[in-house]
ROMI-602180 format. One record per residue (C-alpha): residue in three letters; x negated, y negated, z negated. Coordinates in steps of 0.5 Angstrom, whole numbers, plus 500, padded with zeros to 3 digits. Layout:
BEGIN
   type    px    py    pz
    ALA     X     Y     Z
...
! end
This chain:
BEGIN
   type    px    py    pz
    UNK   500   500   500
    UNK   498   494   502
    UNK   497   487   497
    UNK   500   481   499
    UNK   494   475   500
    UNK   496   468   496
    UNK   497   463   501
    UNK   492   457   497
    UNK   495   451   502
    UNK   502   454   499
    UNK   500   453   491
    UNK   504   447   489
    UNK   499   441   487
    UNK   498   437   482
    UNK   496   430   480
    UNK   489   433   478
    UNK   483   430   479
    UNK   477   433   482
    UNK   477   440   479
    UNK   470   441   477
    UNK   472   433   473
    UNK   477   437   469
    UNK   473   443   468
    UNK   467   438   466
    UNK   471   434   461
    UNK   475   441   458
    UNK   467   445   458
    UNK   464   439   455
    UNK   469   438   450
    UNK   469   445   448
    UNK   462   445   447
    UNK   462   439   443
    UNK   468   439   438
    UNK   474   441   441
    UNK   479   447   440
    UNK   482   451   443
    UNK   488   456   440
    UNK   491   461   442
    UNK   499   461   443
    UNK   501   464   447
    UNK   497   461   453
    UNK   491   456   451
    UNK   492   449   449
    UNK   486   445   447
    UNK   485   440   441
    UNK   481   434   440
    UNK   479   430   434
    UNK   476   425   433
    UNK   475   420   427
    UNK   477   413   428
    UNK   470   410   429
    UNK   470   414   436
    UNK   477   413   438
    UNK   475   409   444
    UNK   473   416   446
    UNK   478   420   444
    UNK   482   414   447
    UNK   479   415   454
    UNK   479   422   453
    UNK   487   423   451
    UNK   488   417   457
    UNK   485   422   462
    UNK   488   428   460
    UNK   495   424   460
    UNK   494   422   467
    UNK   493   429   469
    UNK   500   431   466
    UNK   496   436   462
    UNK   499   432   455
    UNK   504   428   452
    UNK   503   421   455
    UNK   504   418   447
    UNK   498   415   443
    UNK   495   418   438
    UNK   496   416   431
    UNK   491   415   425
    UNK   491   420   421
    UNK   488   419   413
    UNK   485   426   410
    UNK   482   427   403
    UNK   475   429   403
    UNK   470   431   398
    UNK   469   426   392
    UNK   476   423   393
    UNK   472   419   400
    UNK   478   417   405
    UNK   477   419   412
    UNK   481   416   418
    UNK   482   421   424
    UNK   485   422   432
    UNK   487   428   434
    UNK   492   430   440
    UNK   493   437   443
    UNK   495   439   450
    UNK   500   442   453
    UNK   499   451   454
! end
C-alpha cells in the first residue's frame, strides 16, 4: 500500500516570521532560561525580573506578532525571597 505525500504548497501559513528566526529565538530562549511544560502539547515560559522587562517585552511582542501567545502585556508580578527581599518579575506562556 502506497502512503500518501503531503503537499507542502498545501499547508496552511501563518504570520511566522522567517523559520529559522523562530526556531533561533525559542532554542536561544530555551538555552538561556525559558521553559517548557508538557501539557498535552508543549507550551513555552519566559520569565524575567523587572529590571529586564524591555526584553521580555520585546520578546512577548515577537511572539505575539507571530500569533503564537495572548497579545495581553505581562503583569508585574512580586515574589518573596529569601531573607524577606522582594522580587518584581514578568512571566508569560505561550500558546500549546
Amino acid at each position: 500500500m502506497r502512503r500518501a505525500r503531503t503537499n507542502l504548497n498545501s499547508m496552511t501559513k501563518t504570520n511566522y516570521p522567517e523559520d529559522t528566526d523562530l526556531i533561533s529565538v525559542i532554542i536561544g530562549s530555551l538555552l538561556a532560561d525559558a521553559n517548557g511544560e508538557l501539557r498535552g502539547n508543549v507550551r513555552f515560559c519566559f520569565k524575567q525580573s523587572a529590571k529586564h522587562s524591555g526584553y521580555l517585552l520585546w520578546l512577548h511582542d515577537f511572539f505575539a506578532i507571530c500569533g503564537l501567545c495572548n497579545s495581553l502585556l505581562p503583569e508585574i508580578k512580586t515574589l518573596l525571597g529569601p531573607n524577606g527581599i522582594t522580587y518584581f518579575t514578568l512571566k508569560f506562556y505561550t500558546y500549546t
